[in-house]
C-alpha positions in Angstrom: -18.0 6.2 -13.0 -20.7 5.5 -9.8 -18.2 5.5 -6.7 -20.2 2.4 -4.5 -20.5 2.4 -1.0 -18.1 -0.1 1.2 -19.0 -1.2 4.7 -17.1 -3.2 7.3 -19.4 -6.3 8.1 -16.9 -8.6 10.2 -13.7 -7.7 12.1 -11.1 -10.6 13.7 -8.1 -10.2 15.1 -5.6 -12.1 17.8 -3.1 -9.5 19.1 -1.1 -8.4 22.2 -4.8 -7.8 24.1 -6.5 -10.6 23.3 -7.2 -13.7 21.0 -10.5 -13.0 19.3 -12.3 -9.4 19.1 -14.3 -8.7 21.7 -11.7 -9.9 24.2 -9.0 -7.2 22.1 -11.4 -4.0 22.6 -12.6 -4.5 26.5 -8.6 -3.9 27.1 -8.2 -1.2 25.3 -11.1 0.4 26.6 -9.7 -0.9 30.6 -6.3 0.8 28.9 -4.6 -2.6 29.8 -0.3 -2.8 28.2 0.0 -5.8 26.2 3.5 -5.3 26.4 6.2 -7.9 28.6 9.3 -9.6 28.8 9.8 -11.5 25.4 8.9 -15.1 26.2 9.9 -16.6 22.7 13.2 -17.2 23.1 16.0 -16.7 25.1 16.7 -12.6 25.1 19.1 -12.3 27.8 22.0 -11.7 25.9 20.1 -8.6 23.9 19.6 -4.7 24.4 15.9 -5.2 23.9 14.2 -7.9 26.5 10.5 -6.8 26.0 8.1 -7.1 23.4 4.1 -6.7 22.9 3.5 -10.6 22.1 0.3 -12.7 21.9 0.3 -14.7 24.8 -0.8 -18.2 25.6 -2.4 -18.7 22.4 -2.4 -22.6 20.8 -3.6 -21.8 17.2 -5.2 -25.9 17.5 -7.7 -24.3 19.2 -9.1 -22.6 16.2 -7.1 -24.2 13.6 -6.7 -27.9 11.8 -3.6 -29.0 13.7 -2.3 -31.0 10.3 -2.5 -27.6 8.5 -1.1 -26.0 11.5 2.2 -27.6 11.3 3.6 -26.0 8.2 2.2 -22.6 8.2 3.8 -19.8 10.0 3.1 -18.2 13.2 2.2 -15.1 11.1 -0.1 -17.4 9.1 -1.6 -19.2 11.7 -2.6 -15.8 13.5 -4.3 -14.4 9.9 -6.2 -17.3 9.7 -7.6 -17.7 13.1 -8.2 -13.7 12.8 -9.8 -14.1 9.0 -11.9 -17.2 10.6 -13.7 -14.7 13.3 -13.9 -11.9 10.6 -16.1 -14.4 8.6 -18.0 -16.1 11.3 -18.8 -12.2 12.3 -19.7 -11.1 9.2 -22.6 -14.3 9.1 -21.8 -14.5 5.2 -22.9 -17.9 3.7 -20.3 -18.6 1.9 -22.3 -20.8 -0.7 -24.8 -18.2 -1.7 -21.8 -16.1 -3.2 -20.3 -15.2 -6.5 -16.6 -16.4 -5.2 -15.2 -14.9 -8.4 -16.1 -11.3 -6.8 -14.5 -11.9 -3.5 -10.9 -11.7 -2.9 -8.4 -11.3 -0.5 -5.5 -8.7 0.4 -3.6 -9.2 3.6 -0.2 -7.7 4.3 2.4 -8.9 6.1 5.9 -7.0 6.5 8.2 -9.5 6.8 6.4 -13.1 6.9 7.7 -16.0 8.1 11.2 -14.8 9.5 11.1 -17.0 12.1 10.9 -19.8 9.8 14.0 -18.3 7.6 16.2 -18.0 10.6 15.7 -21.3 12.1 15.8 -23.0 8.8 19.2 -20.9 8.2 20.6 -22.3 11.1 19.6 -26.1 10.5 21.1 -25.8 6.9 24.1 -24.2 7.7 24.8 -28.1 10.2 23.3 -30.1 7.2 23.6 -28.9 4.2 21.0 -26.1 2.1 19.9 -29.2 0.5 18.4 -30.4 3.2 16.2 -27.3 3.4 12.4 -28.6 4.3 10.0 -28.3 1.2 8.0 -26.5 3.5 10.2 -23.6 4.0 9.5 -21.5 1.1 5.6 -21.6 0.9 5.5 -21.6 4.5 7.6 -18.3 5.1 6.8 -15.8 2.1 5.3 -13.0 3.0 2.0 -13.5 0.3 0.9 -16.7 1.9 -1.2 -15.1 4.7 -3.4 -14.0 1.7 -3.1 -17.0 -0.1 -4.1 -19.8 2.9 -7.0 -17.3 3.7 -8.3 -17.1 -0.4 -7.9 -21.4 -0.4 -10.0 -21.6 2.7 -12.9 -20.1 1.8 -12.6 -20.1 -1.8 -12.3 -16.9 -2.8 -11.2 -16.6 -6.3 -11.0 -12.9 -6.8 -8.1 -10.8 -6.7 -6.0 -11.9 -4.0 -2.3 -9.7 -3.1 0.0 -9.2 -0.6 0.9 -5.5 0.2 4.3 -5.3 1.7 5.0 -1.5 2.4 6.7 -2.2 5.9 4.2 0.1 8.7 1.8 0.7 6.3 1.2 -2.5 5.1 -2.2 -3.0 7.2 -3.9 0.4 5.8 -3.1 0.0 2.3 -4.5 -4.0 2.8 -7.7 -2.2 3.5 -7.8 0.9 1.8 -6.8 -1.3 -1.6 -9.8 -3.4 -1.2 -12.2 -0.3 -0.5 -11.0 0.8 -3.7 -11.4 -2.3 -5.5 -14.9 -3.0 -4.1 -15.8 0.5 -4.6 -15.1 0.7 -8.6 -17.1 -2.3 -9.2 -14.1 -5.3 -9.2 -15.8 -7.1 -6.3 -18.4 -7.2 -3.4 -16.5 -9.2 -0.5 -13.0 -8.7 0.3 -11.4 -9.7 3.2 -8.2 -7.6 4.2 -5.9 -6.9 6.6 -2.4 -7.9 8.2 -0.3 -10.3 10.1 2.8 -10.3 11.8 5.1 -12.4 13.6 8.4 -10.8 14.1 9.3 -11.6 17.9 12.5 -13.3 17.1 16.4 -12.9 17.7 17.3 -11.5 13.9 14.7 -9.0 14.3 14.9 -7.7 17.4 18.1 -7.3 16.9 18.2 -5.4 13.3 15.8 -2.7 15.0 17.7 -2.4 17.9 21.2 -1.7 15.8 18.9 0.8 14.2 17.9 2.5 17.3 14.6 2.1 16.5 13.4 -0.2 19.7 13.4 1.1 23.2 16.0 -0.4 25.2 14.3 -0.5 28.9 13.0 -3.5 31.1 9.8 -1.0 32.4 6.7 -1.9 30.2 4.8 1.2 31.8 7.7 3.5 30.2 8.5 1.6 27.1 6.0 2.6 24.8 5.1 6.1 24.7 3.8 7.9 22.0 3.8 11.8 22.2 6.1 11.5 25.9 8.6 13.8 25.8 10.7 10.3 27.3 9.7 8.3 24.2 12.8 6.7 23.0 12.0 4.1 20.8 9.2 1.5 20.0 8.2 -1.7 21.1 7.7 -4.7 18.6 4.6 -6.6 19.0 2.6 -9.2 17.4 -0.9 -10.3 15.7 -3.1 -10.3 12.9 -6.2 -8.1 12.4 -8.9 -9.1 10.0 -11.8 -7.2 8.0 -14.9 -8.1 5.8 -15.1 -5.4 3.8 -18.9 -5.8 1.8 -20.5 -3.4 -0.7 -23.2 -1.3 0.4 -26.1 -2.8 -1.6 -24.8 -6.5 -1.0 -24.4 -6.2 2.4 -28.3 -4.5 2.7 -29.5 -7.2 1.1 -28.6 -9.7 3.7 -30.0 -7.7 6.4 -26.0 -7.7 7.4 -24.8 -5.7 10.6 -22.6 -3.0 10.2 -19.7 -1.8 12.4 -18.6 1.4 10.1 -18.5 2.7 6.7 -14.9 3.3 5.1 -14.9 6.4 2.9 -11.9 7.4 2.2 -8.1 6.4 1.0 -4.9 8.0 1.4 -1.9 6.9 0.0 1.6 8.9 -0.8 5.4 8.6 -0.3 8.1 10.6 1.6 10.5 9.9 -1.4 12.9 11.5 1.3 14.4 8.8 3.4 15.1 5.2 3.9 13.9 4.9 7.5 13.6 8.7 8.6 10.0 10.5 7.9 10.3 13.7 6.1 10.4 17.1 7.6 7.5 18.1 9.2 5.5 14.9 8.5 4.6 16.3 4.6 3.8 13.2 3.4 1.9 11.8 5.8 -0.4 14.9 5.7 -0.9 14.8 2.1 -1.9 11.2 2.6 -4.5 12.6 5.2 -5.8 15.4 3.5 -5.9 12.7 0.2 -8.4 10.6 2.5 -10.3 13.5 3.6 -10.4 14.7 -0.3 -11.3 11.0 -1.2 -14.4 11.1 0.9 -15.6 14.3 0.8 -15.2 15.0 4.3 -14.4 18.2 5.6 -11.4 19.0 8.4 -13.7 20.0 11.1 -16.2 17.1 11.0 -13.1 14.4 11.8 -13.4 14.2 15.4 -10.8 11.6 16.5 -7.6 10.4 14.7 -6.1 6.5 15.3 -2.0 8.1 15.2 0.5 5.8 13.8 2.3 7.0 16.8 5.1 4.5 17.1 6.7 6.3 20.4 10.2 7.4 18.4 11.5 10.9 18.3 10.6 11.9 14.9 7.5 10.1 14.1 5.6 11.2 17.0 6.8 15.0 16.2 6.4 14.8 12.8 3.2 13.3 12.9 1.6 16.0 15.0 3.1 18.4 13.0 1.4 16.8 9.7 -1.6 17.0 11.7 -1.6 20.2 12.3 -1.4 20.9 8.5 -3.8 19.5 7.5 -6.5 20.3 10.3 -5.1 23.9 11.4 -7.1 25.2 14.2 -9.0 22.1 14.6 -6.2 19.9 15.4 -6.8 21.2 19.3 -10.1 19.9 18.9 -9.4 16.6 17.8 -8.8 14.0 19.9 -5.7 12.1 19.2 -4.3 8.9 20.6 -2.1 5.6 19.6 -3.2 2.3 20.5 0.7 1.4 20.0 0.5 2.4 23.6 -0.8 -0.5 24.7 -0.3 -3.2 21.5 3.2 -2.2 21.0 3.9 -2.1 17.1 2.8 -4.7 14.9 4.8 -3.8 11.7 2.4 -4.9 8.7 -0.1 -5.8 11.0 -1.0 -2.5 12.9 -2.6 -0.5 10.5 -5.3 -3.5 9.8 -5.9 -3.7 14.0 -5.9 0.1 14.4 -9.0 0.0 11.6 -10.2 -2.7 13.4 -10.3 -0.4 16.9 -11.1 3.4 14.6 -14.3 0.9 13.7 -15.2 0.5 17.3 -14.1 3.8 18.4 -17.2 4.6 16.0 -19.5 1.9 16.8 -19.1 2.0 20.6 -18.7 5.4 20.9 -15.3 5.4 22.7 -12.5 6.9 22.8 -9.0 4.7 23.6 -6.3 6.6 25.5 -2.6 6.5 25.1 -1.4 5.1 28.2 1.6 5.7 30.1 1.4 9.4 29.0 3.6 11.4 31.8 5.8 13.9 30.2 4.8 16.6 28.1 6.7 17.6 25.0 6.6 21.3 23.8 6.5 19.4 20.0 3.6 17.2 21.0 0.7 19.8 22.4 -2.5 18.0 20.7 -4.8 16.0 23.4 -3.6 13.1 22.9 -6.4 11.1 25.3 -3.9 10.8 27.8 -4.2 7.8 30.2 -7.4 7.3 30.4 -10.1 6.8 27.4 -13.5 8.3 26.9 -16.9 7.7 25.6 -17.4 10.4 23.0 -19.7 10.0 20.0 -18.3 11.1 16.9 -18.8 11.3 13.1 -15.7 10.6 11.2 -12.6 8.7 12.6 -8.9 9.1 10.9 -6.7 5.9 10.7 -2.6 6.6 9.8 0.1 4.6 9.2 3.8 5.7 8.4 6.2 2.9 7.2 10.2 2.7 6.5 10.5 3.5 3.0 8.4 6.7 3.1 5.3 4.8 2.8 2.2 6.5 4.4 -1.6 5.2 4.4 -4.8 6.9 5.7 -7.8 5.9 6.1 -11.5 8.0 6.5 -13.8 6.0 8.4 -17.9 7.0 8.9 -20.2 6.1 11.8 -22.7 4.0 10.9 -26.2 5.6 11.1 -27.9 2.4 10.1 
């Protein structure tokens, strides 16, 4: 079967950097930390008092304010970020076949905001009293399924929910599925909105989050200091366009996606396996998936969540799978800088490996100070770079063993 070509036509996203995409990418190339004391609600009484959240953003200002009012905050920022995706894309909507268009959009957790304060109002007035809003309002598919409705797009439309990897299989899934001939448009990505008490806190029992009140030593991938990540917030959106279709429309092109890696640990509930195995299998499955040799991938987007054993592991699967080449990579995490957006944060990191391609620049992992013996790749440290390169590597490692890579190509137009 005839493998088609997929391109990325339009990007969107609201996140800790910005609210639209333009805005997003000039801080991370000025290497500004999107991360702060949590302004949501009242965190004084918790370990963890900072988060990476999207700040001063009124979803009226791109949204129906009626509609607005009974969708969730991880909703609201899809659809704003799925709004600039299309507008960027200039698709007219009417001249398409909106049975081959469809939709997949991950979130990790939904609307948990929604459940907890709904929790708390029905436990004073009775669960019958629950608002009929609740449930379509908080499930973690309706991202997706407000984004299909709004622009009509009647094609497959799904909801991956594989906790960190979420965002990467969103868009490796609908590379695939454009790819062997199910569709020509899909838009894809993630959204997440998990700034609140329960969740915070149900990391922080984990020892997953860092516990600090310094934002410049919070997150840290690849620091020797790195003690735990830093939730953050947002939605990142992609139109994802067959080759031919998107030609035919004289469409602009940001990047070509080429290859898809996906695998599980099977090893752990929360804890990555030894050595980062299956995330390197997932990378050298993306690599294998596009054809692309080691040595022509030039920088890698690291899931790099700034804990212990991801950041270790992770460099270790990289060296696996690249060998000697791994010291001439460069690798960095954006996480640095957006904190971690759970479902989200494989969809924005595609979003930034696109414009690492198109731009020709390199984003740094801030804050970098110590060195660990474990962590000896060049991980752009501090400061990013303009460096033109061929092939870009996107990963994502999620709780449950779940790992997603992505092969991105620079477009050559």
């Amino acid at each position: 079967m005839e493998k088609r070509r997929v391109v990325i036509t339009g990007m969107g996203s609201v996140n800790p950097l910005g609210h639209n995409l333009w805005e997003s990418w000039q801080a991370v190339k000025d290497g500004v930390c999107g991360i702060a004391p949590i302004t949501q609600y009242d965190a004084s009484s918790q370990k963890v008092h900072l988060a990476a959240e999207v700040k001063n953003w009124d979803p009226t200002s791109v949204l129906d304010k009626k509609e607005v009012r009974h969708m969730a905050r991880y909703s609201q920022l899809a659809m704003a970020s799925a709004k600039e995706a299309v507008a960027d894309s200039g698709l007219a909507l009417e001249q398409l076949d909106r049975t081959r268009c469809g939709v997949i959009v991950s979130s990790g957790v939904g609307g948990i905001a929604g459940t907890e304060q709904e929790q708390t109002r029905c436990m004073e007035k009775g669960f019958d009293r629950a608002s009929p809003f609740y449930i379509p309002s908080t499930i973690a598919n309706m991202g997706a399924g407000l984004i299909a409705i709004a622009f009509g797009f009647q094609g497959m439309c799904t909801c991956p929910v594989t906790a960190c990897a979420g965002g990467s299989n969103a868009v490796g899934d609908a590379f695939r599925h454009i790819r062997d001939g199910y569709a020509e448009v899909m838009l894809c990505g993630g959204a997440e909105a998990a700034v609140t008490p329960l969740s915070i806190g149900g990391f922080t029992s984990m020892r997953a989050l860092h516990v600090g009140d310094d934002p410049s030593r919070a997150s840290i991938p690849f620091d020797a200091e790195r003690s735990g990540f830093v939730m953050g917030e947002g939605a990142g959106i992609l139109v994802l366009e067959e080759y031919g279709h998107a030609m035919a429309r004289g469409a602009k092109v940001y990047a070509e996606v080429v290859g898809y890696g996906a695998t599980c640990d099977a090893y752990h509930m929360t804890a990555p396996a030894p050595n980062g195995e299956g995330g390197a299998r997932a990378m050298a499955q993306a690599l294998a998936d596009g054809g692309v040799a080691p040595e022509q991938v030039g920088y890698i987007n690291a899931h790099g969540t700034s804990t212990p054993l991801n950041d270790s592991g992770e460099t270790a699967a990289i060296k696996t799978v690249f060998g000697d080449h791994a010291y001439q990579l460069a690798v960095s995490s954006t996480k640095s800088m957006t904190g971690h957006m759970l479902g989200a944060a494989g969809a924005v990191e595609a979003i930034f490996s696109a414009l690492t391609l198109h731009e020709g620049y390199l984003p740094a992992t801030i804050h970098y100070q110590v060195p660990d013996p474990a962590c000896d790749l060049d991980y752009v440290p501090n400061q990013g770079r303009a460096a033109q390169v061929d092939y870009v590597l996107s990963n994502s490692l999620g709780f449950g063993g779940h790992n997603a890579c992505l092969l991105f190509k620079r477009w050559e137009g």
